[in-house]
Every structure is written in C-alpha cells, then in structure tokens.
C-alpha positions as CSV (number, residue, x, y, z in Angstrom):
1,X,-21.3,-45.5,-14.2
2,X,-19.0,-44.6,-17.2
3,X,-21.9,-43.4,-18.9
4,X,-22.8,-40.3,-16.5
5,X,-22.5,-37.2,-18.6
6,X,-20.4,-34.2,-17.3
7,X,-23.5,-32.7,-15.3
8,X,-24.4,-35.5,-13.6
9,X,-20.8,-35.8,-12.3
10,X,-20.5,-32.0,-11.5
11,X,-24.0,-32.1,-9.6
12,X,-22.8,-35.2,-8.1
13,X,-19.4,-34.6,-7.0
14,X,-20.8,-31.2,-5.3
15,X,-20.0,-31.3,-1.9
16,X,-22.2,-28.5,-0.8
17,X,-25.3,-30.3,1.6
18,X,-24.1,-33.7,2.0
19,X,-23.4,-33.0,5.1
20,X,-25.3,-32.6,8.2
21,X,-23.1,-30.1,10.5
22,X,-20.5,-28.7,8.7
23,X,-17.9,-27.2,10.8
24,X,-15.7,-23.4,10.1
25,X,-12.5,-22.3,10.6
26,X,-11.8,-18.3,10.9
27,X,-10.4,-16.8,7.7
28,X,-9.9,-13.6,7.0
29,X,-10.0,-10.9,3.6
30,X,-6.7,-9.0,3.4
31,X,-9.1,-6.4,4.9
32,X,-9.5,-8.2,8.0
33,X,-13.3,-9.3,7.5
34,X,-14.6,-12.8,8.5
35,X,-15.2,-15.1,5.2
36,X,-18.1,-17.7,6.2
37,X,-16.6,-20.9,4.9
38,X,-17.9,-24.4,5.7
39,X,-15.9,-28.0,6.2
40,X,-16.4,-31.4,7.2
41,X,-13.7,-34.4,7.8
42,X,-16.9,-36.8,7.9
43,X,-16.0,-39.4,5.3
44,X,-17.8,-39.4,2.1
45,X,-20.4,-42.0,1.5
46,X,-19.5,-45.2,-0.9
47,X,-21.6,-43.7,-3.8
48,X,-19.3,-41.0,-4.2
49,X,-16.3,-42.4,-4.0
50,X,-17.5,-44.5,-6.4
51,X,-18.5,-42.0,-8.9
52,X,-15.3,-39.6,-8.2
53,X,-13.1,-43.2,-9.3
54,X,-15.0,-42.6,-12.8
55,X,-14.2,-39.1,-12.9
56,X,-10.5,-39.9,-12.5
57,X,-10.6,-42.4,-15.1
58,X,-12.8,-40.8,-17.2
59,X,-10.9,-37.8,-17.7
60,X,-7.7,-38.9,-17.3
61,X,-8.3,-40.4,-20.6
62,X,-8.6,-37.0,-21.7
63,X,-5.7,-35.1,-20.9
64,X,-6.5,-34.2,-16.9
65,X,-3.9,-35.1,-14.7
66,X,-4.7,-36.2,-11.0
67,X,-2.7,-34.2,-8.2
68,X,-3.7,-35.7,-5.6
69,X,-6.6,-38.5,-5.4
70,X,-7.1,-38.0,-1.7
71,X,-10.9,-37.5,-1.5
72,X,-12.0,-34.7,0.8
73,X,-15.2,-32.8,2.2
74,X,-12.2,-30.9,4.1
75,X,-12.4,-28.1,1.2
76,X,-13.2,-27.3,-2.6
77,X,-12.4,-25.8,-5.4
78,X,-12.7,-22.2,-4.2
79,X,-11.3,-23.7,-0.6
80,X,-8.3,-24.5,-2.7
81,X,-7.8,-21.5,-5.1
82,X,-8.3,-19.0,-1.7
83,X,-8.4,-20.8,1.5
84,X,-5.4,-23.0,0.7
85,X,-7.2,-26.3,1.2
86,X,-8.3,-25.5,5.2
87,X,-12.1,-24.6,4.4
88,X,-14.5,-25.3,1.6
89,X,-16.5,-21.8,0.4
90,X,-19.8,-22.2,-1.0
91,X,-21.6,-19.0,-0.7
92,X,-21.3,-16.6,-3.6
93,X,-21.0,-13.5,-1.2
94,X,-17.7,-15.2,0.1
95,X,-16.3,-15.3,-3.2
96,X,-17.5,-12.0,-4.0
97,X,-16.3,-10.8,-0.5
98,X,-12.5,-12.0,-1.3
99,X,-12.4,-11.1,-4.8
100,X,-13.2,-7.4,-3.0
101,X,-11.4,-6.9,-0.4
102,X,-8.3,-8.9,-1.0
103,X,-7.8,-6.7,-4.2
104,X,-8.5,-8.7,-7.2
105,X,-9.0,-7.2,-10.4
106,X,-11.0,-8.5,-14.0
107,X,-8.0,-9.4,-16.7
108,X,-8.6,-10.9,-20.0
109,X,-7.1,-14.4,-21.1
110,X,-4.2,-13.1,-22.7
111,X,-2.7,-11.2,-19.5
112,X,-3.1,-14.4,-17.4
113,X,0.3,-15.4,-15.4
114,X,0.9,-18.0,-13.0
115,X,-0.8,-17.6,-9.6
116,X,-4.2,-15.7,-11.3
117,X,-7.3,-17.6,-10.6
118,X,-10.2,-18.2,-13.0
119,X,-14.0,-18.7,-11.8
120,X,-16.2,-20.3,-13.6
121,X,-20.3,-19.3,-13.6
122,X,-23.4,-21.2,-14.0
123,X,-26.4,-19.8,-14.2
124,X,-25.0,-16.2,-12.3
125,X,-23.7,-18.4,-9.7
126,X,-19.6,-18.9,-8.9
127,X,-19.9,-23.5,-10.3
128,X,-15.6,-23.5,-10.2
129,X,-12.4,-22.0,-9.7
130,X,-8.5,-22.9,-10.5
131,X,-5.5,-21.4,-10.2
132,X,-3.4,-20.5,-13.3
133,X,0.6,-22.7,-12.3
134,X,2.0,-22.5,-16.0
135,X,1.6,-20.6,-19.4
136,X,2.5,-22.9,-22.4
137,X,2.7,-21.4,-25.5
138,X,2.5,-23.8,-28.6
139,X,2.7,-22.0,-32.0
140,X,2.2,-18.6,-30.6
141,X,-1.2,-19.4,-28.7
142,X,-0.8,-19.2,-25.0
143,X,-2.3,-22.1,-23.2
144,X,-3.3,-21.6,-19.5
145,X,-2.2,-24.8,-17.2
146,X,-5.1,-25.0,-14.4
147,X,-4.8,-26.8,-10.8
148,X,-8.3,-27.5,-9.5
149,X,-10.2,-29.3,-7.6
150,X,-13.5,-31.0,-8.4
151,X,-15.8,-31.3,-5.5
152,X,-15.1,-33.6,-3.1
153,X,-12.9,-35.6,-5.8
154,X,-9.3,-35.2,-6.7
155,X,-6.9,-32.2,-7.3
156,X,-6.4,-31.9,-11.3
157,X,-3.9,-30.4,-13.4
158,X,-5.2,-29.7,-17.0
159,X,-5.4,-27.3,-19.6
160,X,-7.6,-24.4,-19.8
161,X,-8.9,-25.9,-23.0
162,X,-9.5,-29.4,-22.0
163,X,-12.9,-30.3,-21.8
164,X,-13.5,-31.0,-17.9
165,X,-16.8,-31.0,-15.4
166,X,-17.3,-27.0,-15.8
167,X,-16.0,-26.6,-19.3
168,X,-19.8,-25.6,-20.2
169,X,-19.9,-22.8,-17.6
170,X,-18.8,-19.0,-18.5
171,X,-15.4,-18.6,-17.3
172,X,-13.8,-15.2,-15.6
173,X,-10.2,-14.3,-15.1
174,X,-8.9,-12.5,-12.2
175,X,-5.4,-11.0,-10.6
176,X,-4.8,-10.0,-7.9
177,X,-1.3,-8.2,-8.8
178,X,-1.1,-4.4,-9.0
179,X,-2.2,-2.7,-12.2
C-alpha cells in the first residue's frame, strides 16, 4: 500500500458515500439559516483504516504532524474548520452558504492570521479546508501552520507548504474578521 500516490489516497480517504444513512445534526450560519451537513458514527471498514495507517506514516515522514489519529466518519475537514468536529459538510452550497452568511471575506496569503481558514478547490469544487493556528516566519517569509483533517483519517498539523493530499488543488484564503 506505500506505493498509492496522493490521489488515490485523497479519493480514498473521502468519506463522502461510504455510508448508507448518514445522519444530521442542526447547525446554523451566524444568519440563523439551516446548513445541510451529514455524519455517521458507523465504523469504517478495515480497508480504510488500513490505508489512512499509510497516510499517517507516509506523511509523517514528511513533515505532517498527527493531532489526533482517532479515525472518524463523525466529521471532515470542512466539519472541522466550521462545524467544530459535530457534522461532516460535503455539499459545496454549504460551504458557500457559511462562507456568506457567517461574514467571511477573500484575503491574500500575506494577511493570513491565526483562526483564518483556507479551502482548497479541485476542479471548481471545495476538495479541503484548514484552519490557519500559527504564523512562522523564517528569514522574512511568513509560513502559515495548518490544522486539518484528511477524510475520515487523522487531524494533521503541517505547514502550508508541505506537500500533503490536496497540495495539487487551488488554494483560497478567507477571514472572517472585520475589514
């Protein structure tokens, strides 16, 4: 299994349809709207715990830093960066929904703080999100410290600039603080 490339393990670390009857949970834009979400406590099948093992040693090797290696269908990536870990969201209107009405704004790189969240896209499509815990700066470059979540696999901690999963994918930064 060490030999998987970083798109098989993405596709294969997705939660999104392994499950038969996902559950919800009501959550709620700063507007007051309903966010569809999705979540399951079912456990996850052998083969991917198996493969999400390689991904933590794989990339651990790397520079990635595991969290937590409690393997969960409970939530996501964007479950973590929004719903704080209750609810996984999957649908790309739900993301955009949030990013709306709970008052989040475009930044560049260079205005990122800690607590701003970066989504990554694939093919138009929200692949990935992390929240920004730490700025380093080494020789005057600023170096974005990222806590994410890769599908139903482990919490990470890693650099912006580490190669990971959804390194591949075009990445967006967003605040919600005032202007």
């Amino acid at each position: 299994m060490d030999d998987y490339d970083g798109r098989a393990m993405v596709d294969t670390i997705r939660v999104g349809g392994l499950f038969d009857s996902p559950e919800s949970i009501v959550i709620q834009t700063r507007k007051g709207s309903n966010v569809d979400n999705w979540f399951s406590d079912e456990p996850l099948p052998y083969h991917q715990v198996k493969i999400a093992e390689q991904v933590v040693k794989r990339f651990a090797r790397i520079g990635c830093r595991v969290r937590s290696n409690i393997l969960t269908s409970r939530y996501n990536c964007h479950g973590l960066t929004f719903a704080n870990r209750r609810t996984g969201l999957v649908e790309n209107h739900a993301i955009d929904q949030i990013l709306r009405e709970d008052g989040y704004r475009p930044i560049q790189q260079t205005e990122l703080v800690p607590g701003d969240v970066i989504l990554y896209k694939d093919r138009g499509a929200y692949s990935h999100s992390a929240v920004v815990i730490e700025i380093r700066e080494v020789s005057g470059i600023r170096h974005p410290i990222l806590l994410s979540k890769w599908g139903a696999g482990a919490e990470w901690i890693h650099s912006f600039g580490v190669p990971h999963p959804y390194s591949d994918h075009i990445a967006e930064f967003w605040t919600d603080r005032p202007k």
